[in-house]
C-alpha positions as a printed NumPy array, in Angstrom:
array([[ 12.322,  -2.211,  42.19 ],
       [ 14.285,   0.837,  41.22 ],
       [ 14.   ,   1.54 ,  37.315],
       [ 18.297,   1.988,  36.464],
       [ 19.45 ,   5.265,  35.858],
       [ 20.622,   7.134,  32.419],
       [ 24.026,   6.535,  33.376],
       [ 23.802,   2.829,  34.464],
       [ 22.074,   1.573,  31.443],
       [ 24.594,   4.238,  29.139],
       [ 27.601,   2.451,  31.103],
       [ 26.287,  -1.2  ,  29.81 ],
       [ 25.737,  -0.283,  26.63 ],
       [ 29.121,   1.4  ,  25.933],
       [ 30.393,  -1.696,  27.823],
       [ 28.97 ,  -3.824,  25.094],
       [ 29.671,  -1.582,  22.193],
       [ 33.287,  -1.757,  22.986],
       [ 33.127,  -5.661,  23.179],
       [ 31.393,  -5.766,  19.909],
       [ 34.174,  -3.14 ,  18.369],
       [ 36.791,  -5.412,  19.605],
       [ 35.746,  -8.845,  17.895],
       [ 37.228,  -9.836,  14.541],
       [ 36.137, -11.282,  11.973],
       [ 37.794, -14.491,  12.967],
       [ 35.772, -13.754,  16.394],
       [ 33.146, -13.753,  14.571],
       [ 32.63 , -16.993,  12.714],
       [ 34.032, -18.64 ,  15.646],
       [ 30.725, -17.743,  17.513],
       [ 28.508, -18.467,  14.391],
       [ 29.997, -21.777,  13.995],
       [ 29.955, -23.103,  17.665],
       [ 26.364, -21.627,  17.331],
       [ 25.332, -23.377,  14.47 ],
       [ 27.284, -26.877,  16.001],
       [ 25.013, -26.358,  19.407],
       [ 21.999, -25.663,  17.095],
       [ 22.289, -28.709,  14.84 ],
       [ 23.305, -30.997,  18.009],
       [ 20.165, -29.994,  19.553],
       [ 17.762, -30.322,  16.69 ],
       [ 19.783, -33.959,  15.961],
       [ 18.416, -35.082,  19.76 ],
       [ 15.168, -34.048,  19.164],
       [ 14.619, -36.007,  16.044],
       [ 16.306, -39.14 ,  16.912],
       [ 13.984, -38.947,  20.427],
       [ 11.157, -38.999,  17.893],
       [ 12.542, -41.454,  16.059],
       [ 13.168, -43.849,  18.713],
       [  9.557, -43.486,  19.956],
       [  7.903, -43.981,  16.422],
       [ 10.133, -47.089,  15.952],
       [  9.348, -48.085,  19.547],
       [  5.536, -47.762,  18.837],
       [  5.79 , -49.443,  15.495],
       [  7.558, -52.476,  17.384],
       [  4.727, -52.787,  20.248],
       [  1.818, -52.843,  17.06 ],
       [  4.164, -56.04 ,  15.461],
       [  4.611, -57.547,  18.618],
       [  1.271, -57.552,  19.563],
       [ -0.031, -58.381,  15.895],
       [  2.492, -61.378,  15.894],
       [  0.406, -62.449,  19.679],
       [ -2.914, -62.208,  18.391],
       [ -1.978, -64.738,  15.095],
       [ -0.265, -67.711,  17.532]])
């Protein structure tokens, strides 16, 4: 694979300088806020999966407890 030359990787990162120039401040807590929405939504799932198996575990050790007294 060919390693990019001076020019190609100067080109991107002017390219991406000149998007970051152009965002406001508005822009900008736009982006932190959908960030922080996606981030919270995702760490939400992952404890209510956890949840739902504890509770689901805790259920099969009353059910069976309940067999073994009848």
């Amino acid at each position: 694979m060919n390693r990019p030359s001076i020019f190609g990787v100067a080109s991107y990162v002017a390219g991406m300088a000149s998007i970051g120039a152009s965002l406001t401040l508005a822009d900008v807590g736009t982006a932190v806020g959908i960030g922080t929405a996606v981030l919270t939504c995702l760490t939400n799932t992952v404890y209510t999966w956890r949840r739902d198996r504890r509770e689901q575990r805790e259920c099969e050790a009353r059910l069976a407890q309940l067999e073994r007294q009848t």
